[in-house]
C-alpha positions as CSV (number, residue, x, y, z in Angstrom):
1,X,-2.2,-9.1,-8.6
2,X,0.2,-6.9,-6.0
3,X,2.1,-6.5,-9.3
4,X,-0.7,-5.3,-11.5
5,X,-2.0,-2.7,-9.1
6,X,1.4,-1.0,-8.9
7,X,1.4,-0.9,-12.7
8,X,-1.6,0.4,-13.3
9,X,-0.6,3.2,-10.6
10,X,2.3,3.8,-12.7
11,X,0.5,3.8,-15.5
12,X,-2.5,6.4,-13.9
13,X,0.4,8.7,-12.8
14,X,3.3,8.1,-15.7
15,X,1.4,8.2,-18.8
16,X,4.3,8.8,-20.9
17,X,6.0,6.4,-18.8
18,X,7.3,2.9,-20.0
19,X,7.1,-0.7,-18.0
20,X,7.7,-4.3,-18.7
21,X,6.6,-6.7,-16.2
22,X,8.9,-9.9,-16.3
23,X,7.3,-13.2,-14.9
24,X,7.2,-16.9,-14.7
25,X,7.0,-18.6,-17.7
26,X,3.8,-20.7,-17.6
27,X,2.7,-18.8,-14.7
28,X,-1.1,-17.4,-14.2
29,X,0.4,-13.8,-15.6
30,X,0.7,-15.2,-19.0
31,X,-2.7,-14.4,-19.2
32,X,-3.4,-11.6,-17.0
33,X,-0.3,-8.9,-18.1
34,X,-1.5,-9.0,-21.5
35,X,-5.3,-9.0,-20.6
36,X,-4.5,-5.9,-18.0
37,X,-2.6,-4.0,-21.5
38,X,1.2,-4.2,-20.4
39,X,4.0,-6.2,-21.6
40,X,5.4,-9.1,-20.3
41,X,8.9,-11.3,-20.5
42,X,9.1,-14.3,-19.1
43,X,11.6,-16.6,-17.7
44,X,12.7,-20.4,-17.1
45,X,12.7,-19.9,-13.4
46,X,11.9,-22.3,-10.2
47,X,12.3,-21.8,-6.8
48,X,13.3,-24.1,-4.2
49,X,11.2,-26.9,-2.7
50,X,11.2,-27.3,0.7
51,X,8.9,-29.9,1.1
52,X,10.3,-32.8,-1.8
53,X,13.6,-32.3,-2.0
54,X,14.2,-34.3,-5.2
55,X,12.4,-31.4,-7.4
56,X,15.9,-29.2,-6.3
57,X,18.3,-31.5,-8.6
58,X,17.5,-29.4,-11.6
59,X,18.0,-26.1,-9.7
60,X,22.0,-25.6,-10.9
61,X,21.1,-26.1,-14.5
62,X,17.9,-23.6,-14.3
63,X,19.4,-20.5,-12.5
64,X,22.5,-19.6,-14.6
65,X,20.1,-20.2,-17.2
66,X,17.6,-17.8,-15.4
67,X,20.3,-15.2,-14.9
68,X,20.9,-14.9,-18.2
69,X,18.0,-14.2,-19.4
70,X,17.1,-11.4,-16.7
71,X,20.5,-9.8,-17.7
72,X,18.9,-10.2,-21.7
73,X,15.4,-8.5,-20.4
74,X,17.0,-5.7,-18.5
75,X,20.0,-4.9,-21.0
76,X,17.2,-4.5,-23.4
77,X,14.9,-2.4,-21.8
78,X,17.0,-0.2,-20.1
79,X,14.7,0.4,-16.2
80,X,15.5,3.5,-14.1
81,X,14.2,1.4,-11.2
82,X,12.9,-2.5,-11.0
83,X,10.7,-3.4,-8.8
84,X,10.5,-7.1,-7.2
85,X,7.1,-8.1,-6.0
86,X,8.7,-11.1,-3.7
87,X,9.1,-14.8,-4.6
88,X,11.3,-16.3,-6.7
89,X,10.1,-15.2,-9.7
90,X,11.6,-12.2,-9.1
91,X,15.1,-13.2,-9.2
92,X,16.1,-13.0,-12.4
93,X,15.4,-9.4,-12.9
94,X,16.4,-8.0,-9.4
95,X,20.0,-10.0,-9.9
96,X,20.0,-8.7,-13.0
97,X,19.6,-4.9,-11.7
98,X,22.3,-5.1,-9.2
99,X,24.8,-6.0,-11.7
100,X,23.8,-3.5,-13.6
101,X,23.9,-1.1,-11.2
102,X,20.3,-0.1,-11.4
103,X,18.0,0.9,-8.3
104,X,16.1,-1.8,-6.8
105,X,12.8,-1.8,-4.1
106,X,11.5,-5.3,-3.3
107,X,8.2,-5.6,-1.6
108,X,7.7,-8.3,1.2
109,X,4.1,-9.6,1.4
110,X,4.9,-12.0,4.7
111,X,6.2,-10.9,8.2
112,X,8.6,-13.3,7.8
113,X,10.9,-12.7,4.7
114,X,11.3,-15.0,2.5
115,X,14.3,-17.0,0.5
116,X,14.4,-14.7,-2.3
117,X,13.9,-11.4,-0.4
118,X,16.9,-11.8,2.0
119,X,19.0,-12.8,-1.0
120,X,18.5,-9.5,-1.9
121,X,17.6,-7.0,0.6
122,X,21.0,-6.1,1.3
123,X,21.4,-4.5,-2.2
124,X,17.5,-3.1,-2.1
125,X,17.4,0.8,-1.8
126,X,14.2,-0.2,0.1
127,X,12.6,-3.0,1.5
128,X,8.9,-2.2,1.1
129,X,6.5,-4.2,3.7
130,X,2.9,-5.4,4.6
131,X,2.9,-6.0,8.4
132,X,4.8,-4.9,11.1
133,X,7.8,-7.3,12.6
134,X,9.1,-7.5,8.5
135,X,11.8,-4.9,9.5
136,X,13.1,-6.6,12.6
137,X,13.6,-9.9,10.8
138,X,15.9,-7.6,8.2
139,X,18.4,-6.1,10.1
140,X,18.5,-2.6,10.6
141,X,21.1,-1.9,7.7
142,X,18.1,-2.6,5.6
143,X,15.9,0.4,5.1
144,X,12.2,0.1,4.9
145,X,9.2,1.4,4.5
146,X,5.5,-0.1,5.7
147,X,3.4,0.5,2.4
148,X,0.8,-2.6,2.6
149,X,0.2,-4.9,0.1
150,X,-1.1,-3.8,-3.4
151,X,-4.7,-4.1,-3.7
152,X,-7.1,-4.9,-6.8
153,X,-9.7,-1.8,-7.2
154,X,-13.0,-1.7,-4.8
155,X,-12.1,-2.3,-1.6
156,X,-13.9,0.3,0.7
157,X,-13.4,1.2,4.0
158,X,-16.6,0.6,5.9
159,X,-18.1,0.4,9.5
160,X,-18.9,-3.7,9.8
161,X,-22.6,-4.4,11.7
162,X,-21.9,-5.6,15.5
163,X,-23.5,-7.8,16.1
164,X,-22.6,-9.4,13.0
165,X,-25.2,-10.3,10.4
166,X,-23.1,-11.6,7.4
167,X,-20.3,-14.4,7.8
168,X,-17.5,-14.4,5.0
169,X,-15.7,-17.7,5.1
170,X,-12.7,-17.9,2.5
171,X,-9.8,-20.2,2.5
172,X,-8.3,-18.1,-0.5
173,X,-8.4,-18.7,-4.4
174,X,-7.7,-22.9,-3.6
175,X,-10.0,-23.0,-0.9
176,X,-8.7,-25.0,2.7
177,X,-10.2,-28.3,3.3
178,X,-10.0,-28.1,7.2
179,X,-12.4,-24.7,6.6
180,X,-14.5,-26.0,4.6
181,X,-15.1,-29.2,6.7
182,X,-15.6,-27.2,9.4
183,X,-17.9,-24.8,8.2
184,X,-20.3,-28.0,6.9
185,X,-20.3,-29.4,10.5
186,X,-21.0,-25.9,12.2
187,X,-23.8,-24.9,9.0
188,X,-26.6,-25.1,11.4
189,X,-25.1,-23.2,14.4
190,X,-23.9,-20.5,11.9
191,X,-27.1,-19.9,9.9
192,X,-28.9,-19.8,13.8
193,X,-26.5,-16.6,14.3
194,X,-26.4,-15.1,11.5
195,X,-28.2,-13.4,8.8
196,X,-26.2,-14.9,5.8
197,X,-23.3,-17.2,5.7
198,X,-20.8,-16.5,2.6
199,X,-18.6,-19.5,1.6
200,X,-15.7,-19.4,-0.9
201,X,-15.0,-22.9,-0.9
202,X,-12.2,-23.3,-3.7
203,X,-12.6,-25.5,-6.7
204,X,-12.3,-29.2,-4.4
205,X,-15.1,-27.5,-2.5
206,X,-17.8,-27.0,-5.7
207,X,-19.6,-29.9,-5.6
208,X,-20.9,-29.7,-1.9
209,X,-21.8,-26.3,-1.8
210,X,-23.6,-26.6,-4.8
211,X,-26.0,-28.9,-3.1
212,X,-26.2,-27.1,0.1
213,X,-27.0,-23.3,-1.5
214,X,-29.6,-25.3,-3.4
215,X,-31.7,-26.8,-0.1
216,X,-30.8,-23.2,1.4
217,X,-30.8,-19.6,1.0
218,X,-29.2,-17.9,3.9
219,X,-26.3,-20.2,3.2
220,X,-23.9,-18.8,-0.4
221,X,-21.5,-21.2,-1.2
222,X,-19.5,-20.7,-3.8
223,X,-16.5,-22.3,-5.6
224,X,-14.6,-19.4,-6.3
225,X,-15.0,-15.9,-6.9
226,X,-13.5,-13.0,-9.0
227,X,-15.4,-10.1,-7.0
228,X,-13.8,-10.5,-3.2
229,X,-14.7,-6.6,-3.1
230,X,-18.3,-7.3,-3.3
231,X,-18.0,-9.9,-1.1
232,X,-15.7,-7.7,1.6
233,X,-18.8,-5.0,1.4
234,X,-21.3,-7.5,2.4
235,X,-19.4,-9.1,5.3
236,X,-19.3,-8.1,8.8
237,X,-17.0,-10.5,9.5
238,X,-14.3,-12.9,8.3
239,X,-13.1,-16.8,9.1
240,X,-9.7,-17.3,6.9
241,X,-6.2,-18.7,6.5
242,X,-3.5,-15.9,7.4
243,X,-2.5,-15.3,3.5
244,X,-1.6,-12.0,3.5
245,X,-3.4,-11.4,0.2
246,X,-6.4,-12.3,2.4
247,X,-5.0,-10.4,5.3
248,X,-4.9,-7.3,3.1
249,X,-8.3,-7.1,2.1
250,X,-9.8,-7.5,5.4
251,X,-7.4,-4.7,6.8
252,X,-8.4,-2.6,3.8
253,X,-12.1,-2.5,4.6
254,X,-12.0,-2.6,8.0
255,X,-13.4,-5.8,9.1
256,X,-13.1,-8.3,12.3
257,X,-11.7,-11.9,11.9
258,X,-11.7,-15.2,12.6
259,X,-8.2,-16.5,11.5
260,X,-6.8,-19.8,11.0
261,X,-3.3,-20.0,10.0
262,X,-2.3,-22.5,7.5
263,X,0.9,-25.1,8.5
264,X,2.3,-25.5,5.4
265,X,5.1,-23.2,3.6
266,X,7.0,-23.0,6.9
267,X,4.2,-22.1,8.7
268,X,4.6,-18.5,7.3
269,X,0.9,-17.7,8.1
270,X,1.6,-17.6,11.6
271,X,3.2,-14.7,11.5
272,X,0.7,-12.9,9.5
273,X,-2.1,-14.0,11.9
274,X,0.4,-13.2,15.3
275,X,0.4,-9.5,13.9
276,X,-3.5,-8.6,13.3
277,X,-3.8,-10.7,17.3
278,X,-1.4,-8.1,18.5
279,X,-3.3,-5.5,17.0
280,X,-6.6,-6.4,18.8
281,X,-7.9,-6.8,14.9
282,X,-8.4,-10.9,15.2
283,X,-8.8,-14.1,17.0
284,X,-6.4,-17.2,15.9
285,X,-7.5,-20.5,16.2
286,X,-4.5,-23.0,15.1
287,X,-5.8,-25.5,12.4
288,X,-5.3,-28.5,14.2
289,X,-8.2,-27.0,17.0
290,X,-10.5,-25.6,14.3
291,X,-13.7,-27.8,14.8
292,X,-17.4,-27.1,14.4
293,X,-17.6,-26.6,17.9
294,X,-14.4,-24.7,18.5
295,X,-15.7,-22.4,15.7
296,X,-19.7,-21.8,17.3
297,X,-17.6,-21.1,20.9
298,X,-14.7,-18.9,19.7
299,X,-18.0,-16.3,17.6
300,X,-20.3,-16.5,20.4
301,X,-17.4,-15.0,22.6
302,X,-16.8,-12.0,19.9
303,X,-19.9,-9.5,21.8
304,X,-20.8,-6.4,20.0
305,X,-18.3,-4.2,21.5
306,X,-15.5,-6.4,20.7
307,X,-16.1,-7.0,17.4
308,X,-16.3,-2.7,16.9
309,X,-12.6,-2.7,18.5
310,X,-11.3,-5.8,16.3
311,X,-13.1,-3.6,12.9
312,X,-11.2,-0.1,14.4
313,X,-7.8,-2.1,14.7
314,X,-7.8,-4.0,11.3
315,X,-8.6,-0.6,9.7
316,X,-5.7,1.2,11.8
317,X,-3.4,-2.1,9.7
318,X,-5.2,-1.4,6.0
319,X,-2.8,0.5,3.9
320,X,-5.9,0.7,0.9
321,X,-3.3,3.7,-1.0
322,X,-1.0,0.2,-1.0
323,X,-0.2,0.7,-4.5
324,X,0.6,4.7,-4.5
325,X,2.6,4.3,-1.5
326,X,4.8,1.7,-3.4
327,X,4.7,4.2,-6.8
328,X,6.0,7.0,-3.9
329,X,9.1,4.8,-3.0
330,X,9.7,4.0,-7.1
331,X,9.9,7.2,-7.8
332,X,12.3,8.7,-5.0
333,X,14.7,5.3,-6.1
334,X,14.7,5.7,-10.1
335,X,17.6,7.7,-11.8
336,X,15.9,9.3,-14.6
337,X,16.6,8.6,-18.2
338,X,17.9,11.3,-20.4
339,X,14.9,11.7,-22.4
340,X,13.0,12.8,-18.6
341,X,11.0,9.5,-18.9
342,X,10.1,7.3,-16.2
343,X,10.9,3.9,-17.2
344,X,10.1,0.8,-14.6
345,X,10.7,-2.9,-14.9
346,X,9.2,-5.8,-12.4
């Protein structure tokens, strides 16, 4: 989705422009490229598993394979600048552009890089990054630039109600068992303090809130949902994992949170969360702590006042112009073609 919003930036401001987004194969943007109108190459590529070790043997026959491609995708097309969005998806292409001597910007969505971005920052013409503490973990030879992450259209900045009235609880597009669990044993407590509790539960969560929403209305559970703007406006405040997609969002509007960091992946959402504490902009509870009664204690200690200085810091974080801020760097990076048009690959 980070990806998409820079392309359709592109595409708003570089109508004559041309731009191929390269991707997994089998991955979710097999459907949404096309369905968003741009074209798409895909490639064999896996990254590497930290957690079951066994699923690496393949690894030395998948990357030469991957390289190859990516140096078939970009020989063909031709970029003035690519663009890798983080991950290792992005591999192919961005090792690809630096042996063909074309201008690459990565984009770090974590505080703490990841595998594939410090592969390749060194050869980056710009790091672009969410949070602060990205460009310490880089080195200072790397140059970057704090742009946020890329947002979907419809987030609004907006003054959040203190005391709160609506709760948004969301443990991202899979939903968090530990939230979910929690919020259950709490639902009583929470509906006695606030107006309307919103809960995004994930897909392993659809059966139970299904029968709760049904015996009552203050309480909205859902499975999942496509609209987290909609959602966003209504809230007042926010209980989440650290995911910095999440992260983005709630810096975006404006709004307080609740957040609990999730342990797996390295524990990368520690990070994330450590950055909007420092900030004043949220209150961390580690998962192992996050009970029904850890929750009612840790929003009965966030007073009116507080929760105004928690909305003012997240908004100070939101970087809503995300996706024109990384179209800025694009453009100072690409070498432009001989025919004067903007071409981009990513």
């Amino acid at each position: 989705m980070p990806a998409l919003a820079v392309a359709q930036a592109f595409r708003a401001e570089h109508p004559e422009g041309e731009l191929l987004i390269v991707g997994k194969a089998g991955g979710p943007e097999e459907r949404l490229v096309p369905a968003a109108g741009f074209a798409l190459e895909t490639v064999v590529v896996r990254g590497l598993d930290r957690d079951a070790a066994w699923k690496n043997l393949a690894l030395p026959a998948v990357i030469p394979l991957a390289g190859r491609r990516g140096l078939r995708i970009v020989d063909a097309f031709r970029p003035d600048v690519v663009l890798g969005m983080g991950g290792y998806a992005m591999a192919p292409a961005v090792w690809a552009a630096g042996r063909r001597r074309i201008p690459y910007v990565l984009h770090e969505k974590d505080v703490r890089p990841g595998l594939a971005t410090r592969m390749f920052a060194a050869g980056a013409a710009v790091v672009c990054t969410t949070l602060p503490g990205t460009e310490t973990r880089l080195g200072s030879r790397v140059r970057t630039v704090l742009t946020g992450i890329p947002l979907r259209p419809g987030f609004a900045r907006r003054t959040p109600a203190a005391p709160a009235r609506t709760l948004l609880v969301t443990g991202g597009s899979q939903g968090a068992r530990r939230l979910n669990q929690t919020v259950w044993e709490a639902l009583d407590g929470l509906l006695q303090r606030f107006s309307e509790v919103i809960h995004v539960a994930g897909r392993q969560g659809a059966a139970e809130v299904e029968r709760l929403s049904a015996g009552e209305p203050r309480y909205r559970g859902l499975a999942f949902s496509d609209d987290m703007p909609a959602l966003m406006a209504r809230a007042d405040l926010v209980v989440s994992r650290a995911g910095v997609g999440t992260i983005g969002e709630i810096t975006a509007v404006g709004l307080p949170s609740l957040l609990v960091p999730g342990t797996f992946g390295g524990a990368h959402q520690e990070l994330n969360a450590q950055a909007l504490v420092e900030a004043g902009a949220a209150v961390r509870v580690a998962d192992a702590d996050f009970t029904g009664a850890r929750l009612l204690r840790e929003l009965d200690a966030l007073d009116p006042e507080r929760l105004r200085a928690m909305a003012r810091a997240a908004a100070s974080l939101g970087r809503p112009d995300a996706d024109r801020r990384v179209l800025r760097v694009l453009e100072e990076v690409a070498t432009p073609s001989p025919t004067g048009r903007v071409r981009g690959g990513g």
